[in-house]
N, C-alpha and C positions, 0 to 999 in steps of 0.2 A: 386647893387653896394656896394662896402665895400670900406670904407677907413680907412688908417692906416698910421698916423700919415701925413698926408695929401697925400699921396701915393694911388691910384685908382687902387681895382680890379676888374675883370669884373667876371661876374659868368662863368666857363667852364666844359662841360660836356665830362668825358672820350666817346671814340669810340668803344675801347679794353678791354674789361673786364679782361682779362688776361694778356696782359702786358701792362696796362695803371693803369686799378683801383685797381687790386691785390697788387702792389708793394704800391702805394698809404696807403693802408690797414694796409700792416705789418711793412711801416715806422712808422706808428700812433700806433702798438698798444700797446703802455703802454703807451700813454695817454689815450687809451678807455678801457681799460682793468684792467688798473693800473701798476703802478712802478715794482713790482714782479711777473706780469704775463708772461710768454712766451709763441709766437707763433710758431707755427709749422706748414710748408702749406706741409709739403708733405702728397701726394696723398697716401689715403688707402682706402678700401671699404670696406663699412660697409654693411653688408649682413642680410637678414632677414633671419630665421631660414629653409624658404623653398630656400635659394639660389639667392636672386632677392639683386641685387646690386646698390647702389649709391655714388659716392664721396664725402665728402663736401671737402670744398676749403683749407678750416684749424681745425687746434685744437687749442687752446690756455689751458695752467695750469695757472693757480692763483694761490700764494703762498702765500698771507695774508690772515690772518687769517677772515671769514671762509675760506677754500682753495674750490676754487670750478674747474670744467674743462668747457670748452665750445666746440661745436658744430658750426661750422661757416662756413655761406651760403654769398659770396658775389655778389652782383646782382646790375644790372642797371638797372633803372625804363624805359628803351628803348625797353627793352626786354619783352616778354608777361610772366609777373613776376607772374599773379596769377599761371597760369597752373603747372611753375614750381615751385614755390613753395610750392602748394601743392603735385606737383608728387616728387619733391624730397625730400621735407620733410618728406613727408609720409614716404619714404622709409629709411630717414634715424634716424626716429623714430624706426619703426621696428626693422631696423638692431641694435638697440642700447641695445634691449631689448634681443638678443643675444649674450650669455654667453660666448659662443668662438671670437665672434667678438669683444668683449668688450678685452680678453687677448690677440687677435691681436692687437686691439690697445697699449694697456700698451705694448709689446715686441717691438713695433715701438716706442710708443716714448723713451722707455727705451735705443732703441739702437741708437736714431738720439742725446739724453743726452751723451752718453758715447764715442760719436766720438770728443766732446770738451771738453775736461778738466776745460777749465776756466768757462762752462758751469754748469762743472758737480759740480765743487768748490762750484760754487754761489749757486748751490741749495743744497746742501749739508750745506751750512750755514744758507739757509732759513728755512731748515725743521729740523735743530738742530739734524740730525745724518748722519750717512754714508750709510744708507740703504734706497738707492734710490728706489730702486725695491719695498719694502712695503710699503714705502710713495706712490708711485704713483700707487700701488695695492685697497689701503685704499681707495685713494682719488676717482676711477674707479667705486668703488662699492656702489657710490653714483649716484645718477640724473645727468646728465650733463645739462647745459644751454643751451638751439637753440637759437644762435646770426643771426640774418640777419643784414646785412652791405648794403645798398643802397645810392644812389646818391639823391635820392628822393622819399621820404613816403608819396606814395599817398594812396587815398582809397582802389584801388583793391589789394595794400600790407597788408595793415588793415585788410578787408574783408578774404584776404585768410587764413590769421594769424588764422581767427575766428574758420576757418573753419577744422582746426588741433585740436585736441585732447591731445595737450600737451601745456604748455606756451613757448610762444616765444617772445623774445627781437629783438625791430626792433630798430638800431642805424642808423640816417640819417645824410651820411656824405657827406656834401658840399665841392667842391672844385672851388678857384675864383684864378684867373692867373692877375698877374699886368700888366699893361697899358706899354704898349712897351718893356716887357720885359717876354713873356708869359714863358718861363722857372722858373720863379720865381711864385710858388705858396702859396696859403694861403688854409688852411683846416679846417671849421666850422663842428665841434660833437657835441652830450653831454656824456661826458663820461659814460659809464654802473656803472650805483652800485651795490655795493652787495646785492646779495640776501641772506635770512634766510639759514643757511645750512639745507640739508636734510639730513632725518635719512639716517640711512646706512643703505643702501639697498632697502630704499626707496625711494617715488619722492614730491619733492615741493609742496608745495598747492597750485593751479591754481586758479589765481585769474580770472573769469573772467566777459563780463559786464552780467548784469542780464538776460537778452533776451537769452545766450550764450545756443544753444544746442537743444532748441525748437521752429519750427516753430511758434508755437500759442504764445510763449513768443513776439519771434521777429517780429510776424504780430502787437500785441498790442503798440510794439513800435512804429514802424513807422508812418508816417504821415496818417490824415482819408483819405487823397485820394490814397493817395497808398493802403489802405484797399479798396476801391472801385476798384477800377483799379486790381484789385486780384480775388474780387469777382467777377463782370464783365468776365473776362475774363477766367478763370478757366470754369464759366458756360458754357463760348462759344465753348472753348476746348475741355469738358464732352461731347457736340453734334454731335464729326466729326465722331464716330461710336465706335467700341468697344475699349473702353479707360479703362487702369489701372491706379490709379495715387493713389500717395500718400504721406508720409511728409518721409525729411529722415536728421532728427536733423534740422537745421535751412533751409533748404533747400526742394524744390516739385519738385517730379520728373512726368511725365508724358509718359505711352507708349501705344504702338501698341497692344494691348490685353496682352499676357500672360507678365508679368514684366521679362525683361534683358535688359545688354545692346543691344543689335542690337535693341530691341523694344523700344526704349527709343525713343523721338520726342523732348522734351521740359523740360530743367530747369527751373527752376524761385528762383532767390535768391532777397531776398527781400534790400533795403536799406534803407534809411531812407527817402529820399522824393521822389523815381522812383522805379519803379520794373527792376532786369535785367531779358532776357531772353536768354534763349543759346539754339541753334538749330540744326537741322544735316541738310550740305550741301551739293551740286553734283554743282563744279566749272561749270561744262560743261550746266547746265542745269537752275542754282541757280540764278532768278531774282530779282532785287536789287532795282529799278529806283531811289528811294529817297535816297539810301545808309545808311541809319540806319545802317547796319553793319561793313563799311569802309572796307580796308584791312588789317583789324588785322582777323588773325588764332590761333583757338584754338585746343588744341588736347587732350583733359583729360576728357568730360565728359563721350561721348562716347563709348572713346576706342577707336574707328576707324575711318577713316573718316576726313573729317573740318569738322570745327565747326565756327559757327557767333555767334555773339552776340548782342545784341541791349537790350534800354532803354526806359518804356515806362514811362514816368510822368505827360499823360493825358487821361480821357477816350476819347477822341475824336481821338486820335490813335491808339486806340485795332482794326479799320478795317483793317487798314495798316500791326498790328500787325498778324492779323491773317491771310493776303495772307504769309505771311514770316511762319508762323506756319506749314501752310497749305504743303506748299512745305516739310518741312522736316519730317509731316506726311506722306508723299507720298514715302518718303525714308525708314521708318522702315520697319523694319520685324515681 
């Protein structure tokens, strides 16, 4: 509940990511961005250098000084946000690091500035010349920001975050609707700060937590019984027959003899007081009874196929765990 000036709102979750929480977004963002940043939500793809495409929602330039640009992913925590965040990010990492897609970009937004004069005025006075084009050339050939915009920062946002290869700002925006009058709303942020500029032509220094990038870091982290419950069950995993398995940055992958995805059977990403574990499923075929894995679907460890997931936070579960294993051993190749 939020109250304001004795006035009652209740918490409300958009439905519509696109015409609900987007517009939400770009009313706000020069309070999340700042006073001279502008946003841009038109749609451009940012392409990796072999051709593989992804959108993000928006761009925003910053024009206080440092001037920076952003990268912006709008997402509802409704959604199975890890997958996509990491399959889109990835993608729009890559493409970022592409040199033509980068002067795509600058020509868009060069050309969505110069459809508004009063637009074009105001930045023309923020960057103290008239040479739009090599201010926003300069500014290009810097690191951009990856903003994520969510309704709610849970852990599997965190988690995914970790699991990217570049730093990424996650701003969680709340939105509460007043008591009889739900048109009227109220929007809880924390505004983004500035970060250090990057060299040109370089990238930021990623700050990230110490565990960040190595299994064996991020096993020591964790709780002693999630290190038991690892141990434990990895052993039990080693014994279904010809197993590959091995560490892949913070993350174990496990498979069906020769390593690929179609061989692949079992992730395990560690947390701090459970193990998760991701599995390959056959709806038609895929036993559940205790439902550990609910119906949430995944589609990214794989490649192909569902995917479940479940959480183990006691060794007196790793039975249970391992009919659920067992099955998706049965599925590799």
């Amino acid at each position: 509940m939020l109250i304001i000036d004795g006035v009652k709102y209740k918490p409300w979750t958009p439905k519509d990511e696109e015409k609900e929480f987007h517009p939400m977004v770009r009313n706000c963002s020069k309070e999340i961005f700042g006073e001279n940043s502008l946003y841009f939500d038109v749609k451009h793809v940012l392409k990796t250098a072999s051709g593989i495409g992804s959108i993000p929602d928006a761009y925003v330039i910053n024009l206080s000084k440092p001037f920076e640009w952003y990268v912006i992913e709008n997402e509802l925590a409704s959604h199975p946000v890890y997958d996509h965040i990491v399959k889109q990010l990835t993608k729009f990492i890559n493409g970022i690091a592409n040199q033509n897609t980068k002067n795509q970009v600058l020509d868009m937004l060069y050309d969505e500035i110069n459809k508004d004069n009063v637009l074009k005025a105001t930045i023309q006075k923020l960057i103290d010349s008239t040479d739009i084009y090599r201010a926003l050339s300069k500014l290009l050939s810097t690191a951009p920001r990856i903003v994520i915009i969510i309704d709610e920062k849970t852990s599997d946002v965190e988690e995914a975050c970790q699991v990217l290869k570049y730093e990424t700002d996650i701003v969680e925006f709340k939105t509460f609707v007043r008591e009889g009058a739900e048109n009227i709303r109220a929007h809880l942020f924390e505004p983004l700060r500035a970060a250090e500029k990057p060299k040109l032509g370089g990238k930021r220094e990623v700050r990230r937590p110490e565990y960040y990038g190595s299994w064996e870091k991020k096993l020591a982290w964790v709780d002693e019984n999630v290190r038991d419950i690892v141990e434990e069950l990895t052993s039990r995993m080693a014994r279904l027959g010809e197993i590959t398995h091995k560490t892949s940055g913070p993350d174990y992958i496990f498979c069906k003899g020769k390593p690929s995805t179609r061989s692949r059977f079992a992730g395990l990403f560690l947390t701090k007081q459970a193990l998760k574990v991701r599995i390959r499923t056959d709806p038609a075929t895929f036993k559940d009874p205790e439902k550990w894995t609910g119906e949430k679907i995944y589609h990214w460890f794989f490649r192909t196929g569902q995917e479940k997931e479940f959480k183990i936070a006691s060794k007196d579960q790793i039975d249970y765990a391992m009919a659920l294993i067992k099955q998706s051993h049965a599925l590799a190749e």
